[in-house]
C-alpha positions in Angstrom: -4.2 264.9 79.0 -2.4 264.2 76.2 -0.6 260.6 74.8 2.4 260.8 73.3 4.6 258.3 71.3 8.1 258.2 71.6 8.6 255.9 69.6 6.5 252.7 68.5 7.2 250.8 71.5 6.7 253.1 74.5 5.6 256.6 74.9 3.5 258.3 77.9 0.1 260.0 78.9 1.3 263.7 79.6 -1.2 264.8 82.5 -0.4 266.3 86.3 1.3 262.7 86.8 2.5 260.7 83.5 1.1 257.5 83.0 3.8 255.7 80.6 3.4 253.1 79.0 5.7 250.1 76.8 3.9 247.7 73.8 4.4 244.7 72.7 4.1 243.8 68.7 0.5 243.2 69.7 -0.2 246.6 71.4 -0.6 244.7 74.9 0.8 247.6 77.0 2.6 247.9 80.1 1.5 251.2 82.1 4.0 252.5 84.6 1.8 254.2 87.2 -2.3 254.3 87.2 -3.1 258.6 87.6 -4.3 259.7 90.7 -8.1 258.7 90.5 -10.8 256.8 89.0 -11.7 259.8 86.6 -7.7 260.0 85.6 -7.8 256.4 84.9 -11.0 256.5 82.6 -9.6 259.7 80.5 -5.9 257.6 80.3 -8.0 254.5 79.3 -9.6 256.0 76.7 -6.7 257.9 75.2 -5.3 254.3 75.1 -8.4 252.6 73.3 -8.1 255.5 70.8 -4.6 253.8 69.9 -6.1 250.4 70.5 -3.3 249.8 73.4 -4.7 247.1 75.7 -3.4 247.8 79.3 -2.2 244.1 80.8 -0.2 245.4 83.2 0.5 248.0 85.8 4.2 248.5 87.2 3.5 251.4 90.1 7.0 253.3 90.3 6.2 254.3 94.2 3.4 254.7 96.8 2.1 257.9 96.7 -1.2 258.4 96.2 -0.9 260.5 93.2 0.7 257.1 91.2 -1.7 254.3 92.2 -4.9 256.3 92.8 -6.4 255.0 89.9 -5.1 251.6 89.1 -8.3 250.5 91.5 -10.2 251.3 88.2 -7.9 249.2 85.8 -8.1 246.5 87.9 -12.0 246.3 88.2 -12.8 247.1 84.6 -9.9 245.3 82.6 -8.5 242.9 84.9 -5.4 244.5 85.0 -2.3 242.9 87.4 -0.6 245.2 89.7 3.0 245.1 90.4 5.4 247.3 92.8 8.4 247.0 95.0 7.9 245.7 98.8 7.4 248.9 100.4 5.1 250.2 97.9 3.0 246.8 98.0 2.2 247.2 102.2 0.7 251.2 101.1 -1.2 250.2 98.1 -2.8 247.3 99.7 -3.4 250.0 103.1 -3.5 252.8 101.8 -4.2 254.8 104.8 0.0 253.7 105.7 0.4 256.8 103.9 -1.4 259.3 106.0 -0.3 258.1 108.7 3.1 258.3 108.3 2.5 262.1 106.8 0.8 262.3 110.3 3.9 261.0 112.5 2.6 257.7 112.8 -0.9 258.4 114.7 -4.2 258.2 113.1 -4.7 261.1 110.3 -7.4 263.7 110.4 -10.1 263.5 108.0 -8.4 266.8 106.4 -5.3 264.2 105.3 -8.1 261.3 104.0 -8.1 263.1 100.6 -7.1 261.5 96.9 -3.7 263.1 97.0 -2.7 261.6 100.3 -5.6 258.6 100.2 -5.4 256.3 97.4 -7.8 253.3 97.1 -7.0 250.1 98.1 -5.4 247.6 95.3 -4.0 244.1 95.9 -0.4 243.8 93.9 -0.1 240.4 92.0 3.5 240.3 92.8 6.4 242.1 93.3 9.5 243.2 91.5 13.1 243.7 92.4 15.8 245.3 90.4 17.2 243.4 87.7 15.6 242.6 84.1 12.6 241.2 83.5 9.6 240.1 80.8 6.5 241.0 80.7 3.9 240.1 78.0 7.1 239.2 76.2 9.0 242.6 76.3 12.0 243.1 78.2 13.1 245.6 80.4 14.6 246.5 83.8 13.5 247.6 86.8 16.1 250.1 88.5 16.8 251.2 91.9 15.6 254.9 92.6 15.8 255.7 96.3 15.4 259.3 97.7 12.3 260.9 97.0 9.6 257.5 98.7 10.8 254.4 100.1 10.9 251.8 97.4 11.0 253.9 94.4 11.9 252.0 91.1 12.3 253.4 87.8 11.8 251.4 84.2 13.9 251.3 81.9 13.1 250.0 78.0 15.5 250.5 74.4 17.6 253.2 77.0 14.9 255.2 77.8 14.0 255.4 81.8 10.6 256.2 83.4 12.5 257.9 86.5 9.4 258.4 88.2 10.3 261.3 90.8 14.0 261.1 91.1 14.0 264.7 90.6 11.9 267.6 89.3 11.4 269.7 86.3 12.1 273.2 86.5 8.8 274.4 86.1 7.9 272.6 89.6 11.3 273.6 91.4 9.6 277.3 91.2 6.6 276.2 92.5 7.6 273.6 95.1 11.0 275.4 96.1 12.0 272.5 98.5 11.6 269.0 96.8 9.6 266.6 98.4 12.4 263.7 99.4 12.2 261.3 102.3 16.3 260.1 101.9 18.2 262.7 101.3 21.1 260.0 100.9 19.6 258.4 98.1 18.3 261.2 96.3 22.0 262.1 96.4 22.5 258.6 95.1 20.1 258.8 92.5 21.3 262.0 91.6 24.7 260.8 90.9 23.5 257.8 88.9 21.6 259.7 86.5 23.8 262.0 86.2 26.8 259.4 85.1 24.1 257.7 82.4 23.6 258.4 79.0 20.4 257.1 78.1 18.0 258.6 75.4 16.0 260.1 77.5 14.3 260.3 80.9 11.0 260.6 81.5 10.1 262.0 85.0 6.5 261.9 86.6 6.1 265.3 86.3 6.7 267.3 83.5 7.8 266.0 79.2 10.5 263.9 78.4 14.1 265.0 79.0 16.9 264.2 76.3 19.2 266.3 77.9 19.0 266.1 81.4 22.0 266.5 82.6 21.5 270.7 83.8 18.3 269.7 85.6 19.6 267.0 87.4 22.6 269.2 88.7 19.7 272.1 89.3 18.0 269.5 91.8 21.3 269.0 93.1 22.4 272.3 94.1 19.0 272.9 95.7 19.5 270.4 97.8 22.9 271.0 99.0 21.9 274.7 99.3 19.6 273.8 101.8 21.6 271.5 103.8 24.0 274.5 104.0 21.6 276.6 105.1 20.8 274.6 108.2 24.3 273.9 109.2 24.6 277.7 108.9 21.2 278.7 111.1 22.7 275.9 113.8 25.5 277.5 114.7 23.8 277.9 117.9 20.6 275.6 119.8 18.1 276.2 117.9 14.1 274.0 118.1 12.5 271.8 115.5 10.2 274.8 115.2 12.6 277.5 114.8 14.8 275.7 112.1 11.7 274.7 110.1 10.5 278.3 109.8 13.8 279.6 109.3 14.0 277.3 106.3 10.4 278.4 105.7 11.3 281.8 105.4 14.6 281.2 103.6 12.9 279.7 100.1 9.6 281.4 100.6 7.3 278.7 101.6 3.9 279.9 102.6 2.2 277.0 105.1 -1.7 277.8 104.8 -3.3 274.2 105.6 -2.3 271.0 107.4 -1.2 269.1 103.7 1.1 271.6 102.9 2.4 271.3 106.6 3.1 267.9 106.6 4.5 268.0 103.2 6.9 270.5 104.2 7.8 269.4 107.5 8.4 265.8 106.1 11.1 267.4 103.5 13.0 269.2 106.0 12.9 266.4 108.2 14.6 264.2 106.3 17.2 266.9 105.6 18.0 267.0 109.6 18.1 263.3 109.5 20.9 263.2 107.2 22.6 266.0 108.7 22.3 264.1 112.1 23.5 261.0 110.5 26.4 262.2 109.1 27.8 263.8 112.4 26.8 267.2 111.3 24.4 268.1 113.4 23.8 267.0 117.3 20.3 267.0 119.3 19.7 267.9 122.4 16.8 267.9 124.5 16.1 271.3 127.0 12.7 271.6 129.2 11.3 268.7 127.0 12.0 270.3 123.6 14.1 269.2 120.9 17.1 271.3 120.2 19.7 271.2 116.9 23.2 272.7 116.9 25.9 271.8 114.5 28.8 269.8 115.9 
C-alpha cells in the first residue's frame, strides 16, 4: 500500500483497490472508496495521518464489497459521512443485497458471505447525483459511469477522474480475461465517453493512474465486442444456458474451480446475452423446460 500525490490537491492510496482521495487548503480530505476491510482501512488511515490528511468524507464510487468494506471503520473511529448514488445506498446499508443477487436472487450460501462479496453494513448520510458539487469547500463533479455495477459514479477534480471500474488495466485483462460488467450497454457507453475526453488523467480502481488512456480503453473495447461475436457465432444453432457459458468458458480460458468464481463468471456472460437479447440478436426459447439461445 502505497499513497501517492498527484498533485497537492488529490492523489490516491495504490493497494488491490485505490482509495483516492481530494484536500482542501486545510488537508480535510475527501476519500473516494473505503478498501475492502477494516484492516485496509487502518493501513489507508495511517498512510493518511502520516500526511496529516484528515478524512471528512467518504464518496463510495459503487457497491461492491471490495469499495465500501472498510468505510464501517472510518465511520466508527473518525466520524466519517458516507455518500453514494441510490443503488449503491440500498447494498451498503444491506449488504447481504449483494450476495444475493450474485446468488440469482435467493438466500446466498455461507461460501458467498465472505469480505469480497459481504461488506459490513454502513448507513450513507446522503446521496449524490451527477452534476457538481462542494464538499468541505472543494468543488468537483460527480459523473455518470454505468456498465460495470448499477449506480456507478466516477469523480472528477482539476480534470482528473477517479473512474472507479469503468474498465481495466491491462495487467487484470490477463488475469480476469472476461471483465466483470453487469450492462454491457453502458459499459459501451462509458467506453465511448472516456474515450471522447481529454482529461489529465484517469485513475481506475485497479491499477496506477493513466495519462494516456486512450489504447486501454479501446483494449477493453475490443474484448468486449470480441465476445459478443463469439456468442452470435456459437448460436448459430439452439444452444442451453449451459452450453454457451462453457463454450465461452473454453473460448478465453476461464478455469471455474469454486462457487465465487462461478457466479462471477456466469454474472458477466449473463449480461452479455442480455444485451444480445435486447438488441434483437439473439431469441430464447424454452424446450423440455430448458432455456435455449439461437441467433435471430
Amino acid at each position: 500500500m502505497q499513497l501517492i500525490y498527484i498533485n497537492d490537491r488529490l492523489g490516491y492510496i495504490k493497494s488491490s483497490v485505490n482509495i483516492g482521495f481530494i484536500l482542501n487548503e486545510n488537508k480535510e480530505a475527501i476519500l473516494i472508496d473505503a478498501g475492502i476491510d477494516d484492516e485496509n482501512a487502518k493501513k489507508a488511515y495511517k498512510l493518511l495521518k502520516a500526511e496529516e490528511i484528515v478524512p471528512k468524507k467518504i464518496i463510495i464510487t459503487h457497491a461492491h464489497a471490495d469499495h465500501f468494506g472498510g468505510a464501517w471503520w472510518f465511520v466508527k473511529h473518525l466520524d466519517t459521512e458516507i455518500f453514494s448514488s441510490l443503488p449503491a445506498k440500498s447494498i451498503l446499508e444491506y449488504p447481504l443485497w449483494e450476495p444475493i443477487y450474485l446468488f440469482s436472487g435467493a438466500y446466498p450460501p455461507k461460501v458467498l458471505h465472505q469480505k469480497f462479496f459481504l461488506g459490513k453494513k454502513v448507513s450513507v448520510d446522503g446521496v449524490i447525483n451527477p452534476g457538481n458539487i462542494n464538499f468541505e469547500n472543494i468543488n468537483f463533479e460527480i459523473v455518470d459511469l454505468p456498465g460495470h455495477s448499477f449506480g456507478q459514479i466516477g469523480i472528477l477534480f482539476e480534470d482528473y477522474l477517479f473512474c472507479a471500474d469503468s474498465f481495466i488495466s491491462y495487467e487484470f485483462l490477463t488475469k480476469h480475461k472476461i471483465p466483470l460488467n453487469s450492462d454491457i450497454r453502458g459499459t459501451l457507453s462509458t467506453l465511448g465517453y472516456l474515450k471522447n475526453s481529454n482529461y489529465k488523467g484517469i485513475i481506475p480502481s485497479h491499477g496506477e493512474l493513466f495519462e494516456s488512456y486512450l489504447d486501454v480503453l479501446v483494449e477493453n473495447e475490443r474484448i468486449i465486442n470480441q465476445i459478443l461475436e463469439f456468442i452470435l457465432e456459437i448460436c448459430f444453432k439452439k444452444i442451453s444456458e449451459i452450453e454457451l457459458l462453457n463454450l465461452v468458458y473454453d473460448k478465453f480460458a476461464i478455469s471455474i474451480k469454486d462457487m465465487a468464481t462461478n457466479v462471477l463468471m456466469r454474472l458477466s456472460v449473463l449480461a452479455y446475452i442480455g444485451y444480445l437479447l435486447d438488441e434483437n440478436l439473439l431469441t430464447v426459447e424454452f424446450i423440455d423446460n430448458q432455456q435455449f439461445f439461437v441467433r435471430s
